[in-house]
N, C-alpha and C positions, 0 to 999 in steps of 0.2 A: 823568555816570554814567547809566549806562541806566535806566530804571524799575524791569527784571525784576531787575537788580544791586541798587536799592535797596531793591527789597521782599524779596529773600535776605537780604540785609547786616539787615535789621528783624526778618525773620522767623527765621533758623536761631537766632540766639542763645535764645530761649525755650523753639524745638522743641528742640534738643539738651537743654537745661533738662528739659526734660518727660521724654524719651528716659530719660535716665538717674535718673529720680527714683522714687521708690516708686507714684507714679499712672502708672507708662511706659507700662500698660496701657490707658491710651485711647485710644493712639495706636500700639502695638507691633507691632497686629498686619500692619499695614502702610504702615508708617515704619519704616525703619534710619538707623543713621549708619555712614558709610565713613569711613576714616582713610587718608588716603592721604600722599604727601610732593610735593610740587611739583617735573615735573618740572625747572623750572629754576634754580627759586628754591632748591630742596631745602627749602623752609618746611614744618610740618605741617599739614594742613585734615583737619577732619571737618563733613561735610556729611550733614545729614538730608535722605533723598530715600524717595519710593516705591519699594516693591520687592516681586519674589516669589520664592519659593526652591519649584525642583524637585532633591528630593535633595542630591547636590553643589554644584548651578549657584544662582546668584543672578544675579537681572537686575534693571537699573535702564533705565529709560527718558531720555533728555534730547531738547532740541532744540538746532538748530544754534546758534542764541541764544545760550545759557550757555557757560560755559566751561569747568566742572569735568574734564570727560569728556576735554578735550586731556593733561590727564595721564597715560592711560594708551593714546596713541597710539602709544608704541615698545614697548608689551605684549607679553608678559603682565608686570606691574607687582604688589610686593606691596604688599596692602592689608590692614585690620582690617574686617571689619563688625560691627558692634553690632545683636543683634537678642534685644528682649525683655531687656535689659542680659545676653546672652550673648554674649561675644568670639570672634568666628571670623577663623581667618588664609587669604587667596585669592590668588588671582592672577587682576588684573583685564586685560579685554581690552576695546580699544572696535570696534563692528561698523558701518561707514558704508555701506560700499557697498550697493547695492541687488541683490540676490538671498537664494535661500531662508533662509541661515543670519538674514538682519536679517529679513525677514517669519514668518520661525517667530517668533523671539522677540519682536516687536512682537506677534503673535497669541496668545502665550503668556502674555506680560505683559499687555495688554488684557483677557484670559479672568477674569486672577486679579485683576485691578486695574482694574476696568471703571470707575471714579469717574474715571482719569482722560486717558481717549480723548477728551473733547472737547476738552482742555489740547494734541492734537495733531493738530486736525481729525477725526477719527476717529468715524465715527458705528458706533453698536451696533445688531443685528439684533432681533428679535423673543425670540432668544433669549439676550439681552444679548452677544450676541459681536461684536466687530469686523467689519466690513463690510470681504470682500476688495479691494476697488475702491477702499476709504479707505486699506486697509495698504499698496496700490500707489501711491497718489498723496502719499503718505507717508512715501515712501522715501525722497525727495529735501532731509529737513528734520527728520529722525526717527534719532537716535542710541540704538545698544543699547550695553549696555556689560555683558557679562557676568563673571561671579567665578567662580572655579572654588575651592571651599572645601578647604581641607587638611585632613588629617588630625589 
């Protein structure tokens, strides 16, 4: 088992813990959990990840490392997200390739979730923002995965 597998497999079980407890607020305002189904297993997983939400959209960041995000590679894929123990239903997409649509949203999520740009090399400006030159070299190992929220 990989490292980064066994420090998830230690760590999600408490963070969901948390998430959905009456203190979620330590951690709510940026931390969710997605609910997704496996695609091939069809198992259920819900995973606590960083995120930010503009409007409709929710963005999560990964690396090529984990594996979560292969779920919703024949996207858009339905999912739950939990945020703030409020249930939201999405359709999640994952963004690999490198052009504008993945460096918008890595610069967008960096902006709102600056704590955690060194998690992907990614160093911050003078004005805590992403360094274009990092979002470029970044590309190649930097998974977005956006939700588009329903109604």
């Amino acid at each position: 088992m990989r490292i980064q597998s066994l420090l998830y497999a230690t760590l999600n079980p408490p963070m969901r813990a948390l998430l959905r407890s009456p203190f979620h607020r330590i951690a709510s305002a940026s931390l969710c959990l997605i609910s997704y189904r496996g695609r091939r297993s069809g198992r259920p997983f819900t995973t606590p990840l960083s995120f930010m939400r503009e409007g409709k959209i929710v963005r999560l960041l990964s690396s090529h490392e984990t594996r979560w995000w292969l779920n919703f590679m024949d996207g858009p894929v339905e999912v739950e997200v939990e945020i703030a123990r409020e249930i939201f239903h999405g359709r999640a997409v994952t963004v690999l390739e490198d052009g504008e649509r993945l460096r918008e949203g890595v610069r967008t999520f960096l902006t709102a979730v600056p704590r955690d740009a060194m998690i992907y090399g990614i160093k911050l400006n003078r004005e805590r923002r992403p360094r274009e030159e990092d979002i470029a070299s970044a590309a190649g190992h930097v998974v977005l995965v956006e939700i588009e929220l329903q109604e």
